[in-house]
C-alpha distance (Angstrom), angle and dihedral (degrees) to the residues before:
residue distance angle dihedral
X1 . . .
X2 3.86 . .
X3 4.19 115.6 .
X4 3.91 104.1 -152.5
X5 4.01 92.4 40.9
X6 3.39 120.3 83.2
X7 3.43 158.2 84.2
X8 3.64 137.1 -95.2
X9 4.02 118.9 -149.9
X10 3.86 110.0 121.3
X11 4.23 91.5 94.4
X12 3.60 116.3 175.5
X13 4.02 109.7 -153.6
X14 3.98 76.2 72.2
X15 3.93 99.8 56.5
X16 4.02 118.6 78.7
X17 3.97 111.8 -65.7
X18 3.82 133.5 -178.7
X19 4.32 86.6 -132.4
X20 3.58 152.2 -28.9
X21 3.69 119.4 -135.4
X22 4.00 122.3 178.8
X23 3.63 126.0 174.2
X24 3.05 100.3 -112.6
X25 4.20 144.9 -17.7
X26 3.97 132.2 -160.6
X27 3.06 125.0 -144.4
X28 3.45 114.7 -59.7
X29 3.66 102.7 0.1
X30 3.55 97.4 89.3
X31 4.01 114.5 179.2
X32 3.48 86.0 -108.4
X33 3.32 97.3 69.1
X34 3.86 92.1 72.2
X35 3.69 92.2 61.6
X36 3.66 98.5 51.2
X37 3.44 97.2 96.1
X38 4.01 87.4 -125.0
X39 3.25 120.9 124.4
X40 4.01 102.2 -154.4
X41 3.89 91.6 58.3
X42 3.91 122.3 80.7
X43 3.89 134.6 -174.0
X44 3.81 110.0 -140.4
X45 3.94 129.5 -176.5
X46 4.13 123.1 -142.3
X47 3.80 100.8 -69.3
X48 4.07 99.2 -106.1
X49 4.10 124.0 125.3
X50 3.44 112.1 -101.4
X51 3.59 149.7 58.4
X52 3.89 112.6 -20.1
X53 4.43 116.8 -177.3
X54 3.40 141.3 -161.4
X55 4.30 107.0 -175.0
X56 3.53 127.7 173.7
X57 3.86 135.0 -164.6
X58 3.77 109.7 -156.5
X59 3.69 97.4 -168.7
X60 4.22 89.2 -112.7
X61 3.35 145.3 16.9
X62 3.80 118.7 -46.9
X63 4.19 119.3 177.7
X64 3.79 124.6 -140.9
X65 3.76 135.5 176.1
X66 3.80 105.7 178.9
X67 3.96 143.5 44.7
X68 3.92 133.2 -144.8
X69 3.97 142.3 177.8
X70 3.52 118.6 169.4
X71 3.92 135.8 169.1
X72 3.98 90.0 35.2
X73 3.49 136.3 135.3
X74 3.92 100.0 -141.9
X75 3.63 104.3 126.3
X76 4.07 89.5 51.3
X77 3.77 85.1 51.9
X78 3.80 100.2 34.6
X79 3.54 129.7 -137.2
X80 4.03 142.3 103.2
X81 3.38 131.7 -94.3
X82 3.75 136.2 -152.0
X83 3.65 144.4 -168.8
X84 4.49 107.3 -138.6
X85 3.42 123.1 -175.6
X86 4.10 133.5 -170.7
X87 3.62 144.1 -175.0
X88 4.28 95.5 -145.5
X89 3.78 99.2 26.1
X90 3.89 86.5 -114.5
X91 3.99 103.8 71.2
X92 3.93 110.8 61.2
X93 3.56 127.5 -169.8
X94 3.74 125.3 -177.4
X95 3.99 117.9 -111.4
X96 4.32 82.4 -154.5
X97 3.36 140.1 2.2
X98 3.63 110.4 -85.0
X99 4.16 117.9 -83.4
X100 3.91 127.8 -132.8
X101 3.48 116.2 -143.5
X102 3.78 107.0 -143.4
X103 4.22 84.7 172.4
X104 3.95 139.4 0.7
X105 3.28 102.1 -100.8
X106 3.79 123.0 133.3
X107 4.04 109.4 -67.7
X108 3.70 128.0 -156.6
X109 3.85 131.1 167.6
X110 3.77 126.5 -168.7
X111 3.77 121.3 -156.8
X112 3.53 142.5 150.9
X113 3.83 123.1 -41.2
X114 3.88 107.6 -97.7
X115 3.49 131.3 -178.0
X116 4.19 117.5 -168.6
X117 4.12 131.3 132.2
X118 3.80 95.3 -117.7
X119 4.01 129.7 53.5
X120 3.58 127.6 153.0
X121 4.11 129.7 179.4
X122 4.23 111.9 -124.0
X123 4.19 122.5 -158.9
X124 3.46 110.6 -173.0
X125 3.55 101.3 -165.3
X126 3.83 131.9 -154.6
X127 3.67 103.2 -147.6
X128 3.73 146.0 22.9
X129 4.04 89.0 -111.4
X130 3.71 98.0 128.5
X131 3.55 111.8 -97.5
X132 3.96 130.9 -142.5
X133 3.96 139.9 170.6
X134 3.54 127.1 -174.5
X135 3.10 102.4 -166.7
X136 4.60 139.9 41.1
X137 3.24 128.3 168.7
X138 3.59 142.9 154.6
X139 4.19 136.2 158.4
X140 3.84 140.3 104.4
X141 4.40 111.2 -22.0
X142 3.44 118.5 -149.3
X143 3.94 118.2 -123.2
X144 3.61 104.0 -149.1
X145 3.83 120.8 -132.7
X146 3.36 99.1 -113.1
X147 4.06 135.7 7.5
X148 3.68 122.4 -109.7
X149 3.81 122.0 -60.3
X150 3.78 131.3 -133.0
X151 3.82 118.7 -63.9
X152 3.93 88.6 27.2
X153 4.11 109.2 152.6
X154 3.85 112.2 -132.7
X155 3.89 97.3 -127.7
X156 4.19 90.0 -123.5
X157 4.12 85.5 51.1
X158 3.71 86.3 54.5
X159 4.01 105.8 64.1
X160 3.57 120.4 172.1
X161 3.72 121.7 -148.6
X162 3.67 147.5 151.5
X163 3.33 110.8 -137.5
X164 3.86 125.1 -169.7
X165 4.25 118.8 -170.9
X166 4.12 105.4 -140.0
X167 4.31 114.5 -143.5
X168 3.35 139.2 -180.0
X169 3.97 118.2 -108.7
X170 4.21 76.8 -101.4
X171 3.91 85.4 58.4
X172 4.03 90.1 -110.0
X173 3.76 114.7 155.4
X174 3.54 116.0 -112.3
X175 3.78 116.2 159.4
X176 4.17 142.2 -43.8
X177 3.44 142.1 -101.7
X178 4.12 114.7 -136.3
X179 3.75 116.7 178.8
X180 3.26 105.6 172.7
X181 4.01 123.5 -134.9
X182 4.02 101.6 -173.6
X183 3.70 112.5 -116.0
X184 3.91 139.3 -67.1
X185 4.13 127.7 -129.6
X186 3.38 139.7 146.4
X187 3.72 124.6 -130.8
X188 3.99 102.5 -135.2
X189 3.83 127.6 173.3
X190 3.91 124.1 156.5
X191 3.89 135.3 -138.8
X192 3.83 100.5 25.8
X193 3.77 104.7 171.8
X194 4.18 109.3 -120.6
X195 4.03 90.7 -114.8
X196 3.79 91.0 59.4
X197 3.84 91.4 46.3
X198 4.12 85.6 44.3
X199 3.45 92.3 47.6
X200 3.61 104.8 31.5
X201 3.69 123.1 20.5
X202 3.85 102.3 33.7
X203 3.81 90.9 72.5
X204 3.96 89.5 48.7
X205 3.80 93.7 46.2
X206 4.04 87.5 58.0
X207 4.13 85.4 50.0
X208 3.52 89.8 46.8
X209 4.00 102.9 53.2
X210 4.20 91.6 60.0
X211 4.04 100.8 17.8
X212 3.87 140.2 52.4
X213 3.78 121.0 -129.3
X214 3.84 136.5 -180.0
X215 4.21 126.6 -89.7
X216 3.48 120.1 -161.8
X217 3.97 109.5 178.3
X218 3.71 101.2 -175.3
X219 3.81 113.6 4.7
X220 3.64 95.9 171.8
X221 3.49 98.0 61.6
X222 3.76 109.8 15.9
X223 3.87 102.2 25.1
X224 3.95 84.7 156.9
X225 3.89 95.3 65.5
X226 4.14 91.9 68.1
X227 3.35 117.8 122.3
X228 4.00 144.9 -163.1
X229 4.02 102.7 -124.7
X230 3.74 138.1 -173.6
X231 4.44 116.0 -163.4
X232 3.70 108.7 -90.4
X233 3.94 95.2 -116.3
X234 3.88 116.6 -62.7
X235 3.78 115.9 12.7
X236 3.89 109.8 -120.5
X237 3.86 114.4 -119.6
X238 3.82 121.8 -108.2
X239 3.42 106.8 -113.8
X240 4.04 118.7 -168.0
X241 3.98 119.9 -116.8
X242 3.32 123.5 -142.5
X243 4.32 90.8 -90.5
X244 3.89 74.2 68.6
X245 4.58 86.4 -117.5
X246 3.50 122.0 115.8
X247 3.67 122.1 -101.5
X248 4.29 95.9 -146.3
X249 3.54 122.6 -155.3
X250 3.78 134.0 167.4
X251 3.66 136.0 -179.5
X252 3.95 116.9 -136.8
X253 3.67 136.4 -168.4
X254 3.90 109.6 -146.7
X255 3.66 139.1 -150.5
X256 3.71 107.6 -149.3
X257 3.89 112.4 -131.1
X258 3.82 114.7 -123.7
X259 4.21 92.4 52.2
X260 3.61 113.7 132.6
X261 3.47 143.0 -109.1
C-alpha cells in the first residue's frame, strides 16, 4: 500500500459520542454544523481573539491518524488550529504541532495513530473578525493500494465550468459568464488484490454512494492538490482481470480548495 495516496472518509464527530461541548455558538452556526458533511453550513464561536473549542467524549476509545478543516475562513481571520487528544478529559496532548493558516484553503494534517476516549479541535484566533468553518473532521485515512496510474487528471487540472460568451444583438463580444462547477477526476489504480478490496474498499464504496470524503493523491509532494470529493454519479463495478485483482476506478466531482465563503 502507497503512504501519500489516499483517501480520508472514516470521520469521527459523526460516529456515536457521549457529548459535544464547544465554547461557544451564535446563532445559527451551531457546532454541528461543521460535522454535517455540508459544505454551505458553518459553526462559528462569539467573535473574540483567543482560543475557541469544540471537545468530544465518545464514551471509549476511538483511533485517528489524520486532521481536516475545510470551507473556513481562518487565514482571513488569523490564528492556528490544533487537533488535542486525552485519556481523562483533563490532560491534553497535541496529536501535531499547531498549523497557521496563511489562506482558507482545504487543511489536512497527518500524524501518528492515536487511540484515547476524549479529542477536541482548538483555534486560537488572532482577531475578533468573525470566524467560521464548514467543515471538521478527523479519524482513520485510507492508504490506497496503489498510487495513481498513467493518464490520471490532477483534480485542480480538471476544472469544470459552464461557460457562456455574451454579444451584442450585432453579435459583438462583450464579456463571459463563468459559473463554476468544481472539477471532475477519477481515482484509478490497477491490480488491487480481492482481499484488499474485501477488506478495504467495500466499506468506502458504501460511504461514497450517499457521502463526500477527502482525496489526497500525493501528499508528500503536492499536499496542496487534495481535495473534498463526492462519486461522479453511479460508481462503476469492479470487474476482475484475468490476474484474478481488481482494476478500481472511480469518477469524482471535486470542490477545489481555496473557494470562498
Amino acid at each position: 500500500m502507497t503512504t501519500n495516496c489516499f483517501v480520508c472518509y472514516r470521520n469521527l464527530p459523526r460516529e456515536t459520542f457521549v457529548s459535544v461541548t464547544p465554547t461557544s455558538e451564535r446563532a445559527g452556526y451551531s457546532a454541528a454544523n461543521c460535522y454535517d458533511w455540508y459544505t454551505t453550513s458553518y459553526w462559528s464561536p462569539t467573535s473574540a481573539s483567543g482560543n475557541h473549542q469544540i471537545a468530544w467524549d465518545f464514551g471509549s476509545n476511538k483511533t485517528a491518524d489524520y486532521f481536516a478543516i475545510y470551507r473556513h475562513n481562518l487565514g482571513a481571520v488569523g490564528g492556528t488550529v490544533v487537533l488535542e487528544y486525552s485519556s481523562d478529559g483533563a490532560t491534553w496532548f497535541t496529536a501535531f504541532t499547531a498549523v497557521s493558516a496563511t489562506n482558507n484553503e482545504l487543511v489536512i494534517k497527518l500524524f501518528t495513530s492515536q487511540t484515547k476516549r476524549y479529542w477536541r479541535v482548538t483555534f486560537a484566533l488572532s482577531s475578533a473578525t468573525p470566524f467560521y468553518v464548514g467543515v471538521v473532521m478527523f479519524g482513520q485515512k485510507l492508504p490506497l493500494y496503489r498510487g495513481m496510474v498513467a493518464g490520471f487528471t490532477v483534480p485542480r487540472h480538471g476544472r469544470k465550468n459552464d461557460i457562456v460568451n455574451q454579444k451584442t444583438e450585432g453579435g459583438q463580444f462583450v464579456g463571459r459568464v463563468k459559473t463554476s462547477q468544481g472539477a471532475r477526476s477519477s481515482i484509478n489504480f490497477k491490480h488491487v488484490t480481492q482481499s484488499w478490496v474485501r477488506a478495504n474498499w467495500e466499506a468506502f464504496v458504501r460511504h461514497a454512494e450517499l457521502l463526500p470524503f477527502l482525496f489526497s493523491w500525493n501528499h508528500d509532494t503536492y499536499p496542496q492538490d487534495a481535495v473534498y470529493c463526492v462519486s461522479d454519479g453511479e460508481i462503476p463495478h469492479i470487474p476482475i482481470n484475468d490476474n484474478h485483482h481488481h482494476d478500481i476506478n472511480l469518477p469524482v466531482q471535486c470542490l477545489l480548495s481555496g473557494d470562498t465563503l
